[in-house]
C-alpha positions as CSV (number, residue, x, y, z in Angstrom):
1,X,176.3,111.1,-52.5
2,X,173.9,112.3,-49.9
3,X,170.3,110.8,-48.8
4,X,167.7,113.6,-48.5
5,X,165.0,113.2,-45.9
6,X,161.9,114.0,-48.5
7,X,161.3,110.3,-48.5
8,X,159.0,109.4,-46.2
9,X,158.2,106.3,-44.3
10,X,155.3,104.0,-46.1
11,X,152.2,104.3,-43.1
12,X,152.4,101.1,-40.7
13,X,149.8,98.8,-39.9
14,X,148.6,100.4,-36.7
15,X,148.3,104.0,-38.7
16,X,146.0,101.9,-40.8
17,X,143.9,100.7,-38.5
18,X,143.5,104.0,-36.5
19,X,142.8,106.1,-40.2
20,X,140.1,103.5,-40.6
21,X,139.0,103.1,-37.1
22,X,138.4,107.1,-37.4
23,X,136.4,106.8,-40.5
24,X,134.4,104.1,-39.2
25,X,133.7,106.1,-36.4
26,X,132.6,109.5,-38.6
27,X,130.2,107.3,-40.4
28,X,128.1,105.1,-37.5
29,X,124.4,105.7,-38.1
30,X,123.7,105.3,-34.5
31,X,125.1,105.3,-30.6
32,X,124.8,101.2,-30.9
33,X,126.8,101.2,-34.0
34,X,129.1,103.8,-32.6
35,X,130.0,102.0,-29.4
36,X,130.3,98.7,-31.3
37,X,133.0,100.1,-34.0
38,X,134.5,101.8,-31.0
39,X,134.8,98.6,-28.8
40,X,136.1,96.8,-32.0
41,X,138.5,100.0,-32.7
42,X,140.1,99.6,-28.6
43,X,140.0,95.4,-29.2
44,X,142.7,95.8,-32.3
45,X,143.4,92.1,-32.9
46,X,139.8,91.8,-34.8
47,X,139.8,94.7,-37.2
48,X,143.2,93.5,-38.1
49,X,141.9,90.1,-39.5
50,X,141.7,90.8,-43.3
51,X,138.3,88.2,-43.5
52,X,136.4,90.7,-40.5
53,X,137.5,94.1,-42.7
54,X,136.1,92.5,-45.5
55,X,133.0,91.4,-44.1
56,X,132.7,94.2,-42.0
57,X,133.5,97.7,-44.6
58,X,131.9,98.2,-47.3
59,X,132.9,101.6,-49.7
60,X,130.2,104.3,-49.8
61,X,130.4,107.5,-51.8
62,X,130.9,108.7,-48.0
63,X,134.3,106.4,-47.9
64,X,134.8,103.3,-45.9
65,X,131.4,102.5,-43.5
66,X,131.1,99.8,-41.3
67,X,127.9,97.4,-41.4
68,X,128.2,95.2,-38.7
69,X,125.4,93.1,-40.3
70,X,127.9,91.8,-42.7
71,X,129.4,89.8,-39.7
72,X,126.0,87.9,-39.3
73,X,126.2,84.6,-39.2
74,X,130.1,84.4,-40.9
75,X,131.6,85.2,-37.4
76,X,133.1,81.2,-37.3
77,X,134.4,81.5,-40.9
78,X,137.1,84.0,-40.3
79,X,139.5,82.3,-38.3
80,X,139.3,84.1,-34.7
81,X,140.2,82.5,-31.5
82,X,137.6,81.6,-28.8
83,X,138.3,84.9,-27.3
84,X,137.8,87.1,-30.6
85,X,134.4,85.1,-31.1
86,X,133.2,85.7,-27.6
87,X,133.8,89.3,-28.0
88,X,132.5,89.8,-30.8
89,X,129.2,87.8,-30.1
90,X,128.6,90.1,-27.1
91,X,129.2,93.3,-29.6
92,X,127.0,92.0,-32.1
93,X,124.8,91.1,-29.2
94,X,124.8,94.7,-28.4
95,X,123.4,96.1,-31.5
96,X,121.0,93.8,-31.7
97,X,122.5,91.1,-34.3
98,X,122.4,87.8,-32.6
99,X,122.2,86.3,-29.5
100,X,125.2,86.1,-26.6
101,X,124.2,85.9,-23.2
102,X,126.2,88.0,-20.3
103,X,127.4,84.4,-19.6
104,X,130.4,84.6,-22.2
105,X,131.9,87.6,-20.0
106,X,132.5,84.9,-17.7
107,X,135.5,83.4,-19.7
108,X,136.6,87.0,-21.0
109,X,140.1,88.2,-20.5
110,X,141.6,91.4,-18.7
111,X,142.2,93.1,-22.0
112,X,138.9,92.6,-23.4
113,X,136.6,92.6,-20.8
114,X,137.0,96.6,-19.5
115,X,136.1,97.1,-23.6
116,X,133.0,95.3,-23.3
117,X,132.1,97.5,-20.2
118,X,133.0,100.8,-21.7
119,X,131.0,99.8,-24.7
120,X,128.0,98.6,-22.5
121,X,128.5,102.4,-20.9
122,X,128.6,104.4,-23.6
123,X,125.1,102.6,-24.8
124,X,123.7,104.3,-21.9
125,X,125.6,107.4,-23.0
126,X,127.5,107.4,-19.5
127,X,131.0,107.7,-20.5
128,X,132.6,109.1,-17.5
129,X,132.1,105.6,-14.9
130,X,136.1,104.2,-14.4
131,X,136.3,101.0,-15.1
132,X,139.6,99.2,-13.6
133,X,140.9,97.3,-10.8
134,X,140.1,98.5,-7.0
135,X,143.0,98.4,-5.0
């Protein structure tokens, strides 16, 4: 008996994420929105929280659209860290849901805090500044 290779493999969680990240993408209504799902896209560990996707997506006739109001006020219901909150409290901060001061950056981590910078770049529609470590 021989195994054919027509099978193929079931998509992973990553794949996922990155089909839905583009979608998300496609359908922001605005630069703010657009630099928001793309920080949240680059962060990873957020969109993979079932409680933010459901909060967050909502189905259109367009597909899956993200409506970052839907975060409002449940952001300390879905089980992220301190780090995931600060985040995203500076993201939703950015389009102008909430209030997070510039002071929460100061606690950031190395992963997370270049994201918030591109994002805060691309709001400005400067995307070509490096952001990274001098040596």
């Amino acid at each position: 008996m021989t195994i054919t290779e027509t099978e193929t493999e079931a998509p992973t969680a990553a794949d996922e994420l990155s089909t839905l990240g583009e979608q998300l993408l496609r359908t922001a209504k605005n630069s703010r929105d657009r630099a928001a799902v793309q920080a949240l896209i680059e962060e990873q560990t957020i969109l993979s929280v079932p409680g933010v996707r459901h909060a967050l997506i909502i189905d259109t006739a367009k597909g899956q659209v993200a409506r970052l109001e839907g975060l409002s006020g449940r952001q300390y219901i879905l089980g992220l860290d301190e780090g995931q909150l600060d985040f995203l409290g500076l993201i939703l901060s950015m389009v102008g849901i909430g209030i997070t001061t510039l002071a929460s950056m100061q606690d950031m981590d190395d992963r997370r805090l270049p994201i918030i910078l591109r994002a805060i770049l691309r709001l400005t529609g400067n995307d070509t500044i490096a952001v990274g470590t001098r040596l």
